[in-house]
N, CA, C and O of each residue as an XYZ file, in Angstrom:
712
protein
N      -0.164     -7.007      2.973
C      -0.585     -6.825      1.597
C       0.639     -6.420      0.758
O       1.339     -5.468      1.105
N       0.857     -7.028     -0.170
C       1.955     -6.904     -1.063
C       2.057     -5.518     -1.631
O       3.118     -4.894     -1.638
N       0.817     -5.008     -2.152
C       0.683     -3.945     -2.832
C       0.843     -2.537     -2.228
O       1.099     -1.459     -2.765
N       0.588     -2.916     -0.800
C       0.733     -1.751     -0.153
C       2.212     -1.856      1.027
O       2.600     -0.778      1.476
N       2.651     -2.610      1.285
C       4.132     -2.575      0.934
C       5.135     -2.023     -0.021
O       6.007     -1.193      0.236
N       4.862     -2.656     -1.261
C       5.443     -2.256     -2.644
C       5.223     -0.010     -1.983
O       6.219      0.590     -1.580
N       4.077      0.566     -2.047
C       3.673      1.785     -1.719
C       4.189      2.560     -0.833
O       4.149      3.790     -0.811
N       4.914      1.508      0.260
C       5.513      1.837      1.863
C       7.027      2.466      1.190
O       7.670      3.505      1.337
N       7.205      0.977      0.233
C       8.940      1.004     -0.077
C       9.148      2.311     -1.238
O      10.323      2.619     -1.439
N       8.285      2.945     -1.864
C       8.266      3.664     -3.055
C       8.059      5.078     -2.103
O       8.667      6.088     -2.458
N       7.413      5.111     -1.199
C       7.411      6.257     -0.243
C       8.773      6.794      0.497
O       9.128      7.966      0.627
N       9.640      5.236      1.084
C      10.493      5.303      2.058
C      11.800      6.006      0.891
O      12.517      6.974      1.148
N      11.809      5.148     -0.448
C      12.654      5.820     -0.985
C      12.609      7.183     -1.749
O      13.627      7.675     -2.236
N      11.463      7.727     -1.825
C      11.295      9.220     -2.404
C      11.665     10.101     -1.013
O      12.238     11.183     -1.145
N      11.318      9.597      0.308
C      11.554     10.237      1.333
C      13.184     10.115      1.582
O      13.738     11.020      2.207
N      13.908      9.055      1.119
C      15.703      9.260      1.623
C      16.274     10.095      0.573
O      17.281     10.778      0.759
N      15.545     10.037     -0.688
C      16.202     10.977     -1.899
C      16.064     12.476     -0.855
O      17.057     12.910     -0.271
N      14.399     13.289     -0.722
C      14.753     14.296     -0.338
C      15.300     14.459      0.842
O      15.995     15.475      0.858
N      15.281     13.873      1.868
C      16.507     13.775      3.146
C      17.843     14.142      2.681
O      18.474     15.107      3.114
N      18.230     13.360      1.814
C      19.397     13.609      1.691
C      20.087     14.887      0.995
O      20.967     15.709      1.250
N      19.113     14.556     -0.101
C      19.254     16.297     -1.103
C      18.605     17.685     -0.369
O      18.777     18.689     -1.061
N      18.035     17.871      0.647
C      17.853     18.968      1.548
C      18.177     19.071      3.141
O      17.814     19.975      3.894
N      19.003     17.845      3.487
C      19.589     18.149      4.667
C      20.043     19.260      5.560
O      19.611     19.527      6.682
N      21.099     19.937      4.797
C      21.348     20.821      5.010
C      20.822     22.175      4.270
O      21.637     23.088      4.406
N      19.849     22.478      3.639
C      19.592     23.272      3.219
C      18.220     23.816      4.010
O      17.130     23.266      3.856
N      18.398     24.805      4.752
C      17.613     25.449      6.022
C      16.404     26.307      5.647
O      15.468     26.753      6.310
N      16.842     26.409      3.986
C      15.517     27.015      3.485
C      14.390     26.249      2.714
O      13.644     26.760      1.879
N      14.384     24.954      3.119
C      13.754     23.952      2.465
C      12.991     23.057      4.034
O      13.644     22.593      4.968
N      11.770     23.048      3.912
C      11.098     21.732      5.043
C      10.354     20.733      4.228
O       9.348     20.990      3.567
N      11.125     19.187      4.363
C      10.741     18.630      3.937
C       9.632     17.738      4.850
O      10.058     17.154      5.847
N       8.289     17.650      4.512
C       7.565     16.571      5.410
C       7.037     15.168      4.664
O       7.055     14.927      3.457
N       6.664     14.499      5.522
C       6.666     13.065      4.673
C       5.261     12.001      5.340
O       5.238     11.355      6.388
N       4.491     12.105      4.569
C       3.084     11.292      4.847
C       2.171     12.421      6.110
O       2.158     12.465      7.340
N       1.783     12.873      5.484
C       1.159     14.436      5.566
C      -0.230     13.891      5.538
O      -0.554     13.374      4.469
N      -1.351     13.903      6.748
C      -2.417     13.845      6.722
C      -3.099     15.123      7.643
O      -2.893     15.424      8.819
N      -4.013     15.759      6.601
C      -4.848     16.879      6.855
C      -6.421     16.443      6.878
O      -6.986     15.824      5.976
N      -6.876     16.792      7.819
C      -8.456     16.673      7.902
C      -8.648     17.923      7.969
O      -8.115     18.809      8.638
N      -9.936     17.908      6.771
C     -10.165     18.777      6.677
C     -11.481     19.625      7.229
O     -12.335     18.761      7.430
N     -11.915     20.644      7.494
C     -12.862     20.928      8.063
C     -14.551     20.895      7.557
O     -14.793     20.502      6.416
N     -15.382     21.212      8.224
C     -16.478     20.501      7.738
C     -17.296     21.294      6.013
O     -17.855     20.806      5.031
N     -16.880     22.871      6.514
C     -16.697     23.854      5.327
C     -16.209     23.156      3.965
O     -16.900     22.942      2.968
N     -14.746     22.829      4.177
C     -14.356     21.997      2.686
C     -14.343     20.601      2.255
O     -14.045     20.051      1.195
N     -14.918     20.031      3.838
C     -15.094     18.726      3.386
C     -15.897     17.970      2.632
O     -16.852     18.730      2.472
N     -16.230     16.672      1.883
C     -17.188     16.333      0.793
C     -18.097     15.626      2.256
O     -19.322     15.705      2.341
N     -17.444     15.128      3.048
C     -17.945     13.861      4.076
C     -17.185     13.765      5.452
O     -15.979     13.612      5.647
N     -18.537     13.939      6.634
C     -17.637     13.968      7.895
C     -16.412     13.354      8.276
O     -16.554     12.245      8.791
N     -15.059     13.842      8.143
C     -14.107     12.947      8.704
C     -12.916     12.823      7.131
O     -12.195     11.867      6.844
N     -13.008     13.568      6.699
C     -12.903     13.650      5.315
C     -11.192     14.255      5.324
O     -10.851     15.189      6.049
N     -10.447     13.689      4.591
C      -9.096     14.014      4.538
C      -8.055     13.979      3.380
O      -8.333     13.356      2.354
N      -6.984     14.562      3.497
C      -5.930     14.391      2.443
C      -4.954     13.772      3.035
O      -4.675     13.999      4.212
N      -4.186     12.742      2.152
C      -2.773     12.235      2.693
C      -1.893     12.308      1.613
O      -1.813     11.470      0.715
N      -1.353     13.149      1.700
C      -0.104     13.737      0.541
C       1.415     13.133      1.570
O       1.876     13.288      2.701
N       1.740     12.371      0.260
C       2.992     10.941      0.468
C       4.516     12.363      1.074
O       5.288     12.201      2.020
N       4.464     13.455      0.230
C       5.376     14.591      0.879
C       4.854     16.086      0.300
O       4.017     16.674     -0.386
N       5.604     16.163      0.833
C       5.251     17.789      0.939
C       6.650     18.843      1.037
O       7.396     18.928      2.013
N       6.719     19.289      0.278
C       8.020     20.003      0.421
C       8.008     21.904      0.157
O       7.395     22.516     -0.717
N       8.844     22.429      1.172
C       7.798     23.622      1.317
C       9.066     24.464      1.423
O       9.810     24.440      2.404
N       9.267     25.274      0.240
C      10.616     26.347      0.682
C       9.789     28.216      0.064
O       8.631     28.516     -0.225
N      10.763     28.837      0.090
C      10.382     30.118      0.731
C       9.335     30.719     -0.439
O       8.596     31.660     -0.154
N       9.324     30.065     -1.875
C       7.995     30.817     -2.647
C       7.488     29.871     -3.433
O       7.387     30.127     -4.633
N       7.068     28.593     -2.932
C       5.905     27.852     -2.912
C       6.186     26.865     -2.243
O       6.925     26.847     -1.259
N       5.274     25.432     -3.017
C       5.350     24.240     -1.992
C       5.743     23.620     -3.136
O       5.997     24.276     -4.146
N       5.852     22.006     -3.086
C       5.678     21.044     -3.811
C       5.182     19.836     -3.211
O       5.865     19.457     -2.260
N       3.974     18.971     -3.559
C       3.864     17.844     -3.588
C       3.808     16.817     -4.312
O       3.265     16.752     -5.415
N       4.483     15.768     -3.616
C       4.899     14.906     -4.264
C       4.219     13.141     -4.542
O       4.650     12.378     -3.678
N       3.571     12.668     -5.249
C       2.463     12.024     -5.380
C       3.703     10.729     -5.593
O       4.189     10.787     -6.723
N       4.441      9.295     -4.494
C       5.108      8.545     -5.110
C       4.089      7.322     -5.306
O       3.194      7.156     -4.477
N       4.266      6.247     -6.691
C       4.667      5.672     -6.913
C       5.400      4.250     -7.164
O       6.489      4.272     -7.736
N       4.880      3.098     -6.784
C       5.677      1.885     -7.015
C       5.089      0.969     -7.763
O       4.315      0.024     -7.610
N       5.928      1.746     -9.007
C       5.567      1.182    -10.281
C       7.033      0.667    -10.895
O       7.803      1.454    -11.446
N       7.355     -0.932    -10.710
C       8.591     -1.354    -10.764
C       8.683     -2.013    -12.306
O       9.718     -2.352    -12.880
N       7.592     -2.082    -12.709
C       7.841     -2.578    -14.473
C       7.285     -1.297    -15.645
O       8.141     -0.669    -16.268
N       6.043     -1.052    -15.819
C       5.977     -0.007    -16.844
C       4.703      0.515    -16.641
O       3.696     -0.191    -16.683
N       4.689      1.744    -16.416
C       3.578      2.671    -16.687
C       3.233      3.741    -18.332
O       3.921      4.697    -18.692
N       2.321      3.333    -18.868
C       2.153      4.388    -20.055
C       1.195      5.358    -19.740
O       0.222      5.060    -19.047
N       1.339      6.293    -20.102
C       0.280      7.706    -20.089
C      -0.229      7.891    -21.534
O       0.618      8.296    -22.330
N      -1.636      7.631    -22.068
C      -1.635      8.298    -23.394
C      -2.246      9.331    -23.303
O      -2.848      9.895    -22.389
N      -1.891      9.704    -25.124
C      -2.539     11.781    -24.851
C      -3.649     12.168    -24.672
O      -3.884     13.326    -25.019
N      -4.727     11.373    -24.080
C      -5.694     11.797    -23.144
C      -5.118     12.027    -21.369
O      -5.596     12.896    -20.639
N      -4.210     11.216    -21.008
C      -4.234     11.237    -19.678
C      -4.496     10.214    -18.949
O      -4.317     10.295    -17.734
N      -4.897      9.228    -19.436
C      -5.280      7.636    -19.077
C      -3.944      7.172    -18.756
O      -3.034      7.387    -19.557
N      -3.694      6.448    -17.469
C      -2.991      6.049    -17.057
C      -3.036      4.160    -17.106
O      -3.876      3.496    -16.498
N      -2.014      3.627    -17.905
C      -2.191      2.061    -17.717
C      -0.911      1.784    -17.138
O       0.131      2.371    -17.429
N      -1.074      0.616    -16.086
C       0.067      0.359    -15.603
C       0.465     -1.553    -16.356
O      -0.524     -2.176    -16.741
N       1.762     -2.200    -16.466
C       1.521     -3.619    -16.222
C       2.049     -4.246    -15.156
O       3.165     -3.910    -14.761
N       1.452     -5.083    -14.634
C       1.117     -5.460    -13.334
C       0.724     -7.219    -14.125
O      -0.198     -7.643    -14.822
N       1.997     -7.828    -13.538
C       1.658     -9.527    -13.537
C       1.285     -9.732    -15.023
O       0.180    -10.110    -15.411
N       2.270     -9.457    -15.749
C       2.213     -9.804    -17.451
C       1.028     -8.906    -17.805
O       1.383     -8.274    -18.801
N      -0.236     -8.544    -17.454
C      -0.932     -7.319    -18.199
C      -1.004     -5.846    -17.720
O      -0.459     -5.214    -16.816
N      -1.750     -5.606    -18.535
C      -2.185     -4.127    -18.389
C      -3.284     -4.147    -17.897
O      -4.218     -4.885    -18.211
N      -3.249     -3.190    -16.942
C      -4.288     -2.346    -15.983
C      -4.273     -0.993    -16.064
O      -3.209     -0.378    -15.991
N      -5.853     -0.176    -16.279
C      -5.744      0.826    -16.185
C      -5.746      1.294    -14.432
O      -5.957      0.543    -13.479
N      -5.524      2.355    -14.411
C      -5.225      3.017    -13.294
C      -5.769      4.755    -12.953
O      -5.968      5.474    -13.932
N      -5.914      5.148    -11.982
C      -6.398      6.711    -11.872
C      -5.324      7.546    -11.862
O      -4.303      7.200    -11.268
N      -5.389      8.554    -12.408
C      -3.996      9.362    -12.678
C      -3.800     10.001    -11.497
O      -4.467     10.826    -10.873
N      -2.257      9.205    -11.214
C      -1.895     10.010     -9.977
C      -1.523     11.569     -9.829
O      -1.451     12.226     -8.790
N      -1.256     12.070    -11.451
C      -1.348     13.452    -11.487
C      -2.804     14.004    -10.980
O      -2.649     14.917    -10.168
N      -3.716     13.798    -11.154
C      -5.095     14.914    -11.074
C      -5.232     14.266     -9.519
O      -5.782     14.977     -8.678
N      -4.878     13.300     -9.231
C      -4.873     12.650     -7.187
C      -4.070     14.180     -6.714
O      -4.679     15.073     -6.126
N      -2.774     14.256     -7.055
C      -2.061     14.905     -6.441
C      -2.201     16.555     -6.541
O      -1.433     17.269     -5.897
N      -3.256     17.122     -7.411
C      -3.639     18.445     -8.325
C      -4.820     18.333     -7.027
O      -4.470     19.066     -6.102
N      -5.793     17.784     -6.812
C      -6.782     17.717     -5.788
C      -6.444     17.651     -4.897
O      -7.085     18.184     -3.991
N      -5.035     16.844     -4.577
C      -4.553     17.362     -3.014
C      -3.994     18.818     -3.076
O      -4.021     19.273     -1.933
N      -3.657     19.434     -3.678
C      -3.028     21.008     -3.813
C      -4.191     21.723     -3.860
O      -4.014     22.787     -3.267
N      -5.215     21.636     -4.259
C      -6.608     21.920     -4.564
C      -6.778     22.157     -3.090
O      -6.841     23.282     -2.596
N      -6.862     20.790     -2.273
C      -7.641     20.818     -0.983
C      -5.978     21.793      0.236
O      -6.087     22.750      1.002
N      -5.260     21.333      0.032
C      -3.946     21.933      0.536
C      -4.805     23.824      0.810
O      -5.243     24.433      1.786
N      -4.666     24.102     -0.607
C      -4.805     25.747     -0.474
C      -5.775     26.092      0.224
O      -5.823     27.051      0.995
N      -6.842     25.093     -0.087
C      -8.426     25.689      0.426
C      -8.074     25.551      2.101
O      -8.501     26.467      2.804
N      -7.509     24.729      2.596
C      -7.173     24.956      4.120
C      -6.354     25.724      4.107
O      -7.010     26.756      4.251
N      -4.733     26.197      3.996
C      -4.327     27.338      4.178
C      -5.340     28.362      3.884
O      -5.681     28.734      5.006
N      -6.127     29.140      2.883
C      -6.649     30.180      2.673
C      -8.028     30.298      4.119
O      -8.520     31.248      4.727
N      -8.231     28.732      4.171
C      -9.387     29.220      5.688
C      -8.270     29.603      6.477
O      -7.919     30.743      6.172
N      -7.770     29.238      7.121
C      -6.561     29.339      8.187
C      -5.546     30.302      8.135
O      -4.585     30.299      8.904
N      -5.821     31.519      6.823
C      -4.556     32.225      6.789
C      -4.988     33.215      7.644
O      -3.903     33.624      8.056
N      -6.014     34.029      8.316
C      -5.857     34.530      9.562
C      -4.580     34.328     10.375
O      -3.549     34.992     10.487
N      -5.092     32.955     11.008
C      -3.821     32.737     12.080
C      -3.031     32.271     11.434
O      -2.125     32.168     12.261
N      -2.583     31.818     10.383
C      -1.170     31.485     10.058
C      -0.094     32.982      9.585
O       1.065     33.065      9.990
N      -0.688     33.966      8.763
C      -0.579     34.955      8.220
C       0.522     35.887      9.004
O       1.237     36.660      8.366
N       0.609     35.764     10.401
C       1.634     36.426     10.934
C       2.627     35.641     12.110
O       3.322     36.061     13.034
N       2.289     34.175     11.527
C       3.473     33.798     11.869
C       4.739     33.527     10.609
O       4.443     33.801      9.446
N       5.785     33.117     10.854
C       7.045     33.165      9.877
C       7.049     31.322      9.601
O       6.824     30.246     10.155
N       7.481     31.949      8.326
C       7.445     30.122      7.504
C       9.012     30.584      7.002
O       9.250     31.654      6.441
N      10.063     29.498      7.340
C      11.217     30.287      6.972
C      12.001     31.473      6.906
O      12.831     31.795      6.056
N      11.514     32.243      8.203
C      11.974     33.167      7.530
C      11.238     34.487      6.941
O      11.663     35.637      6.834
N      10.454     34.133      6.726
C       9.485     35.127      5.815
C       8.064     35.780      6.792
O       8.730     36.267      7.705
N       7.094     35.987      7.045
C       5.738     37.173      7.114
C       4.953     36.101      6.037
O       5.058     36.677      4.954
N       4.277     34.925      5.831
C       2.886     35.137      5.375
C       2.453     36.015      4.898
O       2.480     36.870      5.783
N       1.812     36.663      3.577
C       1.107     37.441      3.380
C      -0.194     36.721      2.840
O      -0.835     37.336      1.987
N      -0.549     35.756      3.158
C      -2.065     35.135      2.206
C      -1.314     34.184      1.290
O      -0.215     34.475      0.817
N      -1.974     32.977      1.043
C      -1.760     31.956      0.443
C      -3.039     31.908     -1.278
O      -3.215     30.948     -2.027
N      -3.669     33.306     -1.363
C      -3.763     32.529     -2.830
C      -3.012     32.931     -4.046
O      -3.697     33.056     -5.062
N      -1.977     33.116     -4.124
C      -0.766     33.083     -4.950
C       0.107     32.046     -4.959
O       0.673     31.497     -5.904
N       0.165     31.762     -3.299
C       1.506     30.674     -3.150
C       1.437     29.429     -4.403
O       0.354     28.860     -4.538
N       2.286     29.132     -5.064
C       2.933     27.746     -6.197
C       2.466     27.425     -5.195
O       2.419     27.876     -4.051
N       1.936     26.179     -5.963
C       1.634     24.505     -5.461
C       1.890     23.795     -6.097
O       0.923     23.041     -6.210
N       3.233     23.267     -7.092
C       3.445     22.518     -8.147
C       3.381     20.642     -7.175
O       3.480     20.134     -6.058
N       3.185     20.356     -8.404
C       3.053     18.376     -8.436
C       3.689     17.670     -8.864
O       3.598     17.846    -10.079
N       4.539     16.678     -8.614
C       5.506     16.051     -9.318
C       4.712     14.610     -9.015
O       4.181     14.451     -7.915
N       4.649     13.490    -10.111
C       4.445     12.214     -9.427
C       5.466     11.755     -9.806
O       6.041     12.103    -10.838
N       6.126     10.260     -8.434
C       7.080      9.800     -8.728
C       7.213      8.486     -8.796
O       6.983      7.725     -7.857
N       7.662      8.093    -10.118
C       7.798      6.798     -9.838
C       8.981      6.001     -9.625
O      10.147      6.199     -9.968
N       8.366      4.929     -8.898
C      10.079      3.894     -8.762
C      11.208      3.544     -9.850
O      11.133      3.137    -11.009
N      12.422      3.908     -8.900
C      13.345      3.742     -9.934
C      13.828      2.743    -11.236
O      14.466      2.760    -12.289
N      13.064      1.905    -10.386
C      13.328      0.760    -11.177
C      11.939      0.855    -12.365
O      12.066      0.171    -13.381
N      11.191      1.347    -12.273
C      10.134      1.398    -13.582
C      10.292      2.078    -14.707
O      11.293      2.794    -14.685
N       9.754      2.110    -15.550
C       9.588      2.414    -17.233
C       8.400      3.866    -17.233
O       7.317      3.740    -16.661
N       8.662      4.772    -17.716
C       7.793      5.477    -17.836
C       7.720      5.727    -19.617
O       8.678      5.955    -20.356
N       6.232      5.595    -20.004
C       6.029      5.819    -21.230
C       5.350      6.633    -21.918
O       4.980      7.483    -21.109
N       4.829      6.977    -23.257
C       3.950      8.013    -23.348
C       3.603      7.497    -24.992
O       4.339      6.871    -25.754
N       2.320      7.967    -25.199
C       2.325      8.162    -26.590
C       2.319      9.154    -27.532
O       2.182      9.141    -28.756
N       2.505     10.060    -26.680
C       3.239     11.009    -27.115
C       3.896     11.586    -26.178
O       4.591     10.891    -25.437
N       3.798     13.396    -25.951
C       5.174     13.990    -24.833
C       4.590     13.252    -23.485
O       3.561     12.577    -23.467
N       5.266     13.456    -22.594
C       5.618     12.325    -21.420
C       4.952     13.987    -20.525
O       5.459     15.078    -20.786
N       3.652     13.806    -19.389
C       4.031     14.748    -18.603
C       4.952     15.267    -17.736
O       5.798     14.563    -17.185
N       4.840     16.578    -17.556
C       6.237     17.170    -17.088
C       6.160     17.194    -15.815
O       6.920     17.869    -15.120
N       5.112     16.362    -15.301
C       4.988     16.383    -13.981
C       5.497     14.863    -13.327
O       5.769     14.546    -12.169
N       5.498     14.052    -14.649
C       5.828     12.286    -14.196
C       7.362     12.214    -14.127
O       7.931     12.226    -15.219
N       8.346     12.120    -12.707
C       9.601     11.397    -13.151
C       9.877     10.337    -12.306
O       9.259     10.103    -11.267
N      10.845      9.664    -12.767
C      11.582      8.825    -12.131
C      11.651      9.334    -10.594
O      11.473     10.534    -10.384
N      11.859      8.614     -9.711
C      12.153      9.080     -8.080
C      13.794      9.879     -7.830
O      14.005     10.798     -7.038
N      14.696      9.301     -8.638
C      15.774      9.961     -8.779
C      16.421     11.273     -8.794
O      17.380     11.831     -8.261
N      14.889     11.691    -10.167
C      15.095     13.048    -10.784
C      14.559     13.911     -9.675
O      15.350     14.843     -9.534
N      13.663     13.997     -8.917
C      12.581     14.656     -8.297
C      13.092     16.023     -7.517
O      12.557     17.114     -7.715
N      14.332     15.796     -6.493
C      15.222     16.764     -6.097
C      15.935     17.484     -6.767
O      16.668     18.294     -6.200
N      15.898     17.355     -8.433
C      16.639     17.894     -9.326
C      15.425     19.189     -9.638
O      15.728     20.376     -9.520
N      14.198     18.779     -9.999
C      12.821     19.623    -10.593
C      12.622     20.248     -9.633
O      12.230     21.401     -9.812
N      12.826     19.708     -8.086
C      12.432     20.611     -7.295
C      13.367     21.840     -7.298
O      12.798     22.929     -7.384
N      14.290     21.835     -7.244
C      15.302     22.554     -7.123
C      15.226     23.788     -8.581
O      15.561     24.972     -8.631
N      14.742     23.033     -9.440
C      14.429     24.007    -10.744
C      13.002     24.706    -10.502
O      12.845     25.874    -10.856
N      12.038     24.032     -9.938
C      10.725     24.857     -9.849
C      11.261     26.167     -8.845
O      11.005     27.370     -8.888
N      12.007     25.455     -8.051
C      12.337     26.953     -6.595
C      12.871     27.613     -7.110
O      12.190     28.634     -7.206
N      14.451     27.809     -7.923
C      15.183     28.330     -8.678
C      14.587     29.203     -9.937
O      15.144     30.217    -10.358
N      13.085     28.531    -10.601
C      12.514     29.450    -11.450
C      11.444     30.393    -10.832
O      10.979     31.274    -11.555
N      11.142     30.306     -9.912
C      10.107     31.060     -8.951
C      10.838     32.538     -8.266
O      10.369     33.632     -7.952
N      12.303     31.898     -8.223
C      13.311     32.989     -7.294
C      13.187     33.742     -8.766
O      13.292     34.885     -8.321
N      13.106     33.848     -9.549
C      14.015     34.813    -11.040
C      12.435     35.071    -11.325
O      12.534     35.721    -12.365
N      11.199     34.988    -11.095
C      10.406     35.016    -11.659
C       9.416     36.620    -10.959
O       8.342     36.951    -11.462
């Protein structure tokens, strides 16, 4: 399937950006195509799951990362409606922001069942103390090669695949001073 190829290649390259930009940095785990099932407590439907494209997790929150392969133009207007064009038209589309806000949604609600046993083991470094504080910020990303538009301000959650290791690095950096 073309389309889900195009999805493979928009994944593979949001995943070599953060490879490369957190290699060496020991206080950063980056994971990549992240599937959680979830339990029957938070699930909507037996067998019921999240697949978050990455996940990036340093010492005072997370980030996930919703990519993307959108190689000609996506507009957002100031409702939130997402249209993409695709083969000379426009198509609307489901906002991959509120996809990726519901995976952080479902993210916490399993850490917070599970923080018992997670709670005293070490994530970097650190003691767990309970996960309902922990940041869960969202970035969606799109392919480099696409257009991002707006009709008015552009969300601050939509960038290019390029930028993404740059915001991350500013969400962690404003969390440390915060």
């Amino acid at each position: 399937d073309p389309l889900e190829l195009a999805g493979q290649r928009a994944e593979e390259q949001m995943a070599y950006y953060l490879r490369r930009a957190f290699v060496s940095d020991a206080s950063v785990v980056v994971l990549n195509d992240v599937r959680l099932v979830l339990p029957p407590e938070l699930a909507a439907a037996e067998g019921d799951a999240v697949q978050i494209d990455h996940l990036v997790i340093h010492r005072h929150g997370m980030v996930i990362i919703e990519s993307k392969s959108v190689t000609s133009r996506v507009t957002i207007d100031d409702y939130g409606h997402w249209t993409r064009l695709w083969n000379g038209s426009e198509h609307g589309m489901p906002s991959p922001i509120q996809h990726a806000k519901r995976q952080a949604d479902s993210l916490r609600e399993l850490l917070r069942a599970n923080a018992t046993s997670l709670r005293d083991r070490k994530l970097l470094g650190l003691v767990q103390g309970g996960f309902k504080y922990c940041p869960i910020d969202v970035i969606v990303a799109i392919s480099d090669k696409g257009v991002i538009q707006s009709a008015g301000k552009k969300p601050p959650e939509v960038l290019k695949a390029d930028m993404v290791t740059d915001e991350i690095r500013r969400i962690r950096d404003h969390l440390v001073k915060a």
